[in-house]
C-alpha positions as CSV (number, residue, x, y, z in Angstrom):
1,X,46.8,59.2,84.9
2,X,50.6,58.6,84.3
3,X,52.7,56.3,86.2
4,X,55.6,58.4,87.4
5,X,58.2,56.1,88.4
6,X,61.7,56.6,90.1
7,X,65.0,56.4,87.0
8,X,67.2,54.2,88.7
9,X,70.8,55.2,89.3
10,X,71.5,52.5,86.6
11,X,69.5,53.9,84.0
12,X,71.0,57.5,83.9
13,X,73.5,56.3,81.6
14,X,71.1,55.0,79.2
15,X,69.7,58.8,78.8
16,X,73.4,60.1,77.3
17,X,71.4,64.2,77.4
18,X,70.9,64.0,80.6
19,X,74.5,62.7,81.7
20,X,76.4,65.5,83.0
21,X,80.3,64.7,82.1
22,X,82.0,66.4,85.1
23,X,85.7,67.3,84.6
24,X,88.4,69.1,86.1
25,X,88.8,71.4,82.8
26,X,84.9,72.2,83.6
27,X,85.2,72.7,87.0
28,X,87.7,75.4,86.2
29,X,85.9,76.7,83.8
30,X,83.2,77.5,85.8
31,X,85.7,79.2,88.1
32,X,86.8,81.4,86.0
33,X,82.9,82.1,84.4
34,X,82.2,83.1,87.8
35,X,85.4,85.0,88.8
36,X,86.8,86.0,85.8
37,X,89.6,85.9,87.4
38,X,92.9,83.2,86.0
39,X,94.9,84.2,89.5
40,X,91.4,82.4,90.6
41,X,91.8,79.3,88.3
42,X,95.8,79.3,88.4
43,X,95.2,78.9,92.6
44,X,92.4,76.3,92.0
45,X,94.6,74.7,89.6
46,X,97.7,74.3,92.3
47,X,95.2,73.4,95.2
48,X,93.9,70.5,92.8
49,X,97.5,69.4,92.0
50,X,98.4,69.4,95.5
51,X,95.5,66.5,96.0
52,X,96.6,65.0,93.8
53,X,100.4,64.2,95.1
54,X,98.3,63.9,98.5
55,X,96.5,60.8,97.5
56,X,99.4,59.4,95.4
57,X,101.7,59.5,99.0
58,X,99.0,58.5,100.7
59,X,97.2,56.1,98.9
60,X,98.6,55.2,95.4
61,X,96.3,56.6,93.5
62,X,96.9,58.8,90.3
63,X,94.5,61.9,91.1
64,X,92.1,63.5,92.9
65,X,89.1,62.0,90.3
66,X,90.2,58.2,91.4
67,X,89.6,58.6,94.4
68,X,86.4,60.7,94.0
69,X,85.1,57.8,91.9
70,X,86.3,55.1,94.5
71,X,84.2,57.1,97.1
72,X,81.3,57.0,94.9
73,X,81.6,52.9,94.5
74,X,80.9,52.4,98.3
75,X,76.9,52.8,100.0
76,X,76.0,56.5,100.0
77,X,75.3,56.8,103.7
78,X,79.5,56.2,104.2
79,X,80.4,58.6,101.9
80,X,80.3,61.3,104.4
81,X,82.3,60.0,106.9
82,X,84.6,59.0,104.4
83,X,85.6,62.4,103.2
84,X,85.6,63.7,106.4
85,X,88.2,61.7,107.7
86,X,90.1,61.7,103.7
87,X,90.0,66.1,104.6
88,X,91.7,66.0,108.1
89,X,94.2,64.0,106.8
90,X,94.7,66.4,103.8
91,X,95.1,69.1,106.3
92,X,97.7,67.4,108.5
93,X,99.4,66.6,105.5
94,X,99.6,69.8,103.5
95,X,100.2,72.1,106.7
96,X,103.8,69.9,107.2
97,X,105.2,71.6,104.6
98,X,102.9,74.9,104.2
99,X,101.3,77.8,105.9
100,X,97.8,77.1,108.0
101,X,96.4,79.4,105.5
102,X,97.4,77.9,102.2
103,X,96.4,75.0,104.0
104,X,93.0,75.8,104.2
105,X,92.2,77.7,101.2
106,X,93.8,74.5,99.4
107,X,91.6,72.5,101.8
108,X,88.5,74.6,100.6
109,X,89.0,74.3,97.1
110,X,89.1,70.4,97.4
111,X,85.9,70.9,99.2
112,X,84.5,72.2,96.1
113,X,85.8,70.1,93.9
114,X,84.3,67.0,95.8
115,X,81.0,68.6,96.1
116,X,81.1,69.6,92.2
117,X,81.7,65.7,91.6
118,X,78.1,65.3,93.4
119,X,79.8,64.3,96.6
120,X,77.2,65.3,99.3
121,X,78.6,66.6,102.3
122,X,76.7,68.4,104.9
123,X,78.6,71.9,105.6
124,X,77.4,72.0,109.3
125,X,79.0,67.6,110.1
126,X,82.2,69.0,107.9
127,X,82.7,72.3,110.2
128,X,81.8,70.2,113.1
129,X,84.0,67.7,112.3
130,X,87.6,69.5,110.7
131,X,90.0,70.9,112.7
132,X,91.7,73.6,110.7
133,X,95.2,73.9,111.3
134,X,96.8,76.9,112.7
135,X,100.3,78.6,112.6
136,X,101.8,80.1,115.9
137,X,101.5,83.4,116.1
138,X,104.4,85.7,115.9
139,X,103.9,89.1,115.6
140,X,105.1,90.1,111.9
141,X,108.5,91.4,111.3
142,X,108.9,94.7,109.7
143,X,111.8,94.9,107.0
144,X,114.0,97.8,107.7
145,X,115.4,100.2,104.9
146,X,118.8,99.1,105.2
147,X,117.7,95.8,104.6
148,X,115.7,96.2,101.8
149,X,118.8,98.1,100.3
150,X,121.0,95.6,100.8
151,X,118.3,93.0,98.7
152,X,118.0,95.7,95.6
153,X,122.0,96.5,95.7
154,X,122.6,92.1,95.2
155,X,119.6,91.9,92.7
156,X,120.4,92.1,88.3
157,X,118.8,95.2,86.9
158,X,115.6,93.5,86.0
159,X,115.1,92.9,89.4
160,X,116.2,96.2,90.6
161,X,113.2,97.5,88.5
162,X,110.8,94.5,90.2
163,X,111.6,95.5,93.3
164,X,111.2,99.4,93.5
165,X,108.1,98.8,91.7
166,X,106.5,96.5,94.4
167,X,107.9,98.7,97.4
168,X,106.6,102.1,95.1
169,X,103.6,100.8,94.3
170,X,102.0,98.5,97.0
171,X,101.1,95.6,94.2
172,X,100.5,92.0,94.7
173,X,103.3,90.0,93.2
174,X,101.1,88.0,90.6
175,X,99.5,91.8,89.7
176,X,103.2,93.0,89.0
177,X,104.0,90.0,87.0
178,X,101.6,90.4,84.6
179,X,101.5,94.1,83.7
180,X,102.2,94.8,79.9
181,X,103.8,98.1,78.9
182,X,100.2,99.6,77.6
183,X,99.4,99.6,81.3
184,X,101.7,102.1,82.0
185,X,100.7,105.9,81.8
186,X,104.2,108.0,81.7
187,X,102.6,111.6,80.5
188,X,101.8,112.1,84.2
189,X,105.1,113.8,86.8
190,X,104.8,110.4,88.2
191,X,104.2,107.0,86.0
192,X,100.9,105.7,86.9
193,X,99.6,102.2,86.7
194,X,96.3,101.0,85.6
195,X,96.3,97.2,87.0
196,X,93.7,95.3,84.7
197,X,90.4,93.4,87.1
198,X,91.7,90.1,85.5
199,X,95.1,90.3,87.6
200,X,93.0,91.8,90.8
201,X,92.5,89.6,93.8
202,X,88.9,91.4,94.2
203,X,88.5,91.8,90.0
204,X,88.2,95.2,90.3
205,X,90.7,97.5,88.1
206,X,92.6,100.2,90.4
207,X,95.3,102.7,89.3
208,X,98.5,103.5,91.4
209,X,102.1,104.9,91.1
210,X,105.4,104.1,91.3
211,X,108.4,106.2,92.5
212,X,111.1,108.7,90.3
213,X,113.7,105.6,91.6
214,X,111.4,102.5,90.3
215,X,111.2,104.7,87.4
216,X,115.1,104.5,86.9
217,X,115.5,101.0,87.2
218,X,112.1,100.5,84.8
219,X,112.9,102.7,81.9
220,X,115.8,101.2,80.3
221,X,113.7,98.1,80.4
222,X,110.2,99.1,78.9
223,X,111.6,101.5,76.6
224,X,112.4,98.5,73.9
225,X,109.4,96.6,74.9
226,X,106.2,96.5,72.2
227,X,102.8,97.9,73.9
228,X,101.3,94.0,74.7
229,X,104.6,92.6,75.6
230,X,105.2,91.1,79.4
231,X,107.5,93.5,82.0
232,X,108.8,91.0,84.2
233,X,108.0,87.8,82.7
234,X,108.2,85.8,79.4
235,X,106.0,83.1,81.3
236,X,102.1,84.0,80.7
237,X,100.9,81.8,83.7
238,X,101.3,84.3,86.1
239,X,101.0,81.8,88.7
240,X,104.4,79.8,87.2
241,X,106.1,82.9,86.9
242,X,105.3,84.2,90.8
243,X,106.5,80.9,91.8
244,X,109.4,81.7,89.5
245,X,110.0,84.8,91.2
246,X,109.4,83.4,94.7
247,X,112.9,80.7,94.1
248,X,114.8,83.8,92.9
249,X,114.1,85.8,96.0
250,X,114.8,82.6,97.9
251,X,118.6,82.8,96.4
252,X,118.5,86.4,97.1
253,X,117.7,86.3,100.6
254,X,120.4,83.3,101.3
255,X,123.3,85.3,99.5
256,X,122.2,88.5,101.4
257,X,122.0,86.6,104.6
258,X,118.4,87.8,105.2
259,X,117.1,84.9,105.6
260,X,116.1,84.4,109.2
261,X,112.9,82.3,110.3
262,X,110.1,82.9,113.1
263,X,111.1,81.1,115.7
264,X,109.9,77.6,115.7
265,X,108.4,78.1,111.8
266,X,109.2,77.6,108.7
267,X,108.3,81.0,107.3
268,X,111.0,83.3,106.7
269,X,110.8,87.2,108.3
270,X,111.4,89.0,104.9
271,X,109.2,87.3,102.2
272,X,108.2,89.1,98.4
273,X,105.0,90.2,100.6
274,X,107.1,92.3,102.9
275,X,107.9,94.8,100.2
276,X,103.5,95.3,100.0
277,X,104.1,95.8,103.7
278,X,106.3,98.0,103.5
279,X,104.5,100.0,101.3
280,X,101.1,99.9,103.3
281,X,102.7,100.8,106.4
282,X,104.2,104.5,105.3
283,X,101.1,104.8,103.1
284,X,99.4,104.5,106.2
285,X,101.2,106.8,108.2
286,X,101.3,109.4,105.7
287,X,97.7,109.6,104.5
288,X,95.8,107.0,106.9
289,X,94.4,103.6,106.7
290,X,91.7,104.3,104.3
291,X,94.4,105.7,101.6
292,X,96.7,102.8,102.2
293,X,94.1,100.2,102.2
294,X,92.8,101.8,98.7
295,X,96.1,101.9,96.4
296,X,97.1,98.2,97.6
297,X,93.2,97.2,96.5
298,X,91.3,96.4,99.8
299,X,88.1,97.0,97.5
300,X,85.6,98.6,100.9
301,X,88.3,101.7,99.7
302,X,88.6,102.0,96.1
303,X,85.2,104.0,95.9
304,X,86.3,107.2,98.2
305,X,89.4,107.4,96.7
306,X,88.9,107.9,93.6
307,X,86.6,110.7,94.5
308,X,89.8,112.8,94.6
309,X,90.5,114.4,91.5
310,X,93.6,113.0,89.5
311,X,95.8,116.0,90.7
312,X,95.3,115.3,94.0
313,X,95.6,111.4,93.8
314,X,99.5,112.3,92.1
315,X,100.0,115.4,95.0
316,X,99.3,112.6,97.7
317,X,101.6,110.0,95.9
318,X,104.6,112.6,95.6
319,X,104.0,113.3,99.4
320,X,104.5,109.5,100.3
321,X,107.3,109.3,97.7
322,X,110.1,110.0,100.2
323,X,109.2,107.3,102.5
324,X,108.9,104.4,100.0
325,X,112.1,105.5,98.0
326,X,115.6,103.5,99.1
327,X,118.5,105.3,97.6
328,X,120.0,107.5,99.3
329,X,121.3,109.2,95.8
330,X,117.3,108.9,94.9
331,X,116.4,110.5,98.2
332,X,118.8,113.4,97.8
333,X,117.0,114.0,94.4
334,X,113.5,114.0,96.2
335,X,114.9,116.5,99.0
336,X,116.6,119.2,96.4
337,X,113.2,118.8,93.9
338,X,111.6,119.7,97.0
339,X,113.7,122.2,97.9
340,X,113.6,123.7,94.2
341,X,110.0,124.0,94.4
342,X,109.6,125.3,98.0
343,X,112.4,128.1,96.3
344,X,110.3,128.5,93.6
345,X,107.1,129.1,95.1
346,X,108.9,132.1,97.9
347,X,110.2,133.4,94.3
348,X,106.6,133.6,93.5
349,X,105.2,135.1,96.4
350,X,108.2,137.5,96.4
351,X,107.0,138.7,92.8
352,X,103.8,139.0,93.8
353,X,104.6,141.2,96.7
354,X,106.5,143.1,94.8
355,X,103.9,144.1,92.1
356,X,101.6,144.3,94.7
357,X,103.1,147.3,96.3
358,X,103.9,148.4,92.9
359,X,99.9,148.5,92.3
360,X,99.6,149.9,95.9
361,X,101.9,152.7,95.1
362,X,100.5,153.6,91.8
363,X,97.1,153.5,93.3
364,X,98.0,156.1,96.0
365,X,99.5,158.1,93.6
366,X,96.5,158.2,91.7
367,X,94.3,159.1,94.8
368,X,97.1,162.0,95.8
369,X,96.9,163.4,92.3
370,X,93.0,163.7,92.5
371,X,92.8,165.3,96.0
372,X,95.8,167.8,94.3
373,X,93.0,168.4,91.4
């Protein structure tokens, strides 16, 4: 018989294989093992840093990890309560100065973290006992044409480019930012886009367009660019340069005077985001949901459509084009092409009328010359 015994919490340390260092640099590296995803681990990394300045305002303390190893000094059975109560205050905290949402999913993430440090916390008492901020809700303002106009007349060329490409396109900010020219496919009557999983919310690759006016404002751009070289952004944390981005929108808006607030929030009504808006909304309307909801990457989607054939994918895109170009000189261009081709194609069908009753009138001949014989 063998005498199992207990190892006491004191003697772990004593058996160095079986002493699990745990680590921030672990923790997100587990993230991105299981997401493979560094939009993923660039968010985890911000939600972390936030807890951190939390606990220094509120308490002192250098990071997240002191406190977690205060916690773990005091009798397990408070430890729950504890972080219960550390959470809500978190949440109070971080929603002053941020969206319910970012709130949470911050919130969540410190959740994690605390539970990866071998925290236990029953799911069902934390639930039962955090109350998740919430934001008043306004209905969602739609940016107008005119407005959007006046944002990409004020913006440097660059930005131009930036711009039509998110209102063309229906990309996430972050999945703009960190597109490299080999992403771009220009042997097609549109330029189509082939966003990589890694820069995917979802981490699942999906193609999409971009308009004859984001192709202006691109071209002189890319054209001097090598194959693996950045578009918008010498920064390659993507996450930096979208916060990057979001300031210089932020000076944009101000100098535009665009940049009313919801009433009684701190949120402004015309945001980087809108532009995705924008785009899903006439995407929608032209095509439906389900084709809108596909090309900005709502995955449920993606499957259906790419059963269309490549041909018809572009046909569809060149239909929406009109709606989702700005310009009234790149509108103008859109009409005559149309036009052209409309002309074109009556052209055709007048030819073919033509030789038709040329056939028809050779044929009767024919028949006339046999009833003759």
């Amino acid at each position: 018989m063998f005498d199992h015994k207990m190892i006491e919490k004191e003697q772990i340390d004593d058996l160095g294989y079986l002493n699990v260092e745990r680590t921030r640099d672990k923790f997100l590296t587990n993230k991105f093992n299981k997401s493979k995803s560094t939009s993923t681990v660039s968010f985890c990394k911000g939600a972390l840093h936030s807890f951190d300045k939390f606990v220094f305002a509120k308490f002192g303390k250098n990071s997240t990890e002191q406190v977690i190893e205060d916690i773990k000094k005091l009798p397990e059975s408070r430890h729950e309560s504890i972080v219960i109560e550390l959470f809500q205050k978190y949440l109070h905290w971080k929603h002053e100065e941020s969206k319910a949402s970012t709130s949470v999913a911050y919130y969540q993430t410190a959740v994690e973290y605390f539970a990866y440090h071998q925290l236990k916390i029953n799911h069902y008492n934390l639930r039962r006992g955090i109350t998740l901020p919430q934001d008043p809700k306004n209905m969602k303002y739609a940016v107008t044409y005119s407005e959007i106009k006046k944002l990409i007349d004020y913006a440097k060329p660059k930005r131009k480019a930036l711009y039509t490409v998110l209102i063309s396109s229906g990309m996430r900010i972050g999945e703009t930012l960190g597109l490299k020219k080999r992403d771009f496919d220009f042997s097609q009557d549109r330029i189509c886009i082939t966003i990589p999983a890694k820069l995917t919310k979802k981490n699942t690759q999906r193609q999409t367009y971009i308009s004859k006016e984001a192709e202006h404002y691109l071209t002189p751009i890319i054209k001097r660019m090598n194959q693996d070289e950045l578009i918008f952004t010498s920064n390659k944390d993507i996450r930096k340069a979208a916060d990057n981005e979001i300031l210089n929108f932020w000076n944009l808006r101000k100098k535009t005077e665009l940049d009313d607030k919801y009433d009684n929030s701190t949120l402004h009504k015309i945001t980087l985001h809108s532009f995705r808006a924008f785009f899903e909304t006439h995407a929608s309307n032209t095509h439906g949901l389900e084709y809108a909801h596909a090309l900005i990457g709502h995955s449920g989607y993606l499957e259906q459509y790419y059963r269309l054939s490549g041909e018809d994918r572009l046909e569809k895109y060149i239909e929406l084009e009109p709606k989702i170009t700005i310009g009234e000189d790149f509108k103008n261009k859109i009409k005559i092409q149309k036009l052209e081709i409309e002309k074109s194609e009556i052209e055709k069908v007048k030819e073919d009328n033509i030789k038709l009753r040329e056939d028809n009138e050779k044929i009767m001949a024919w028949i006339a010359r046999q009833e003759n014989n």
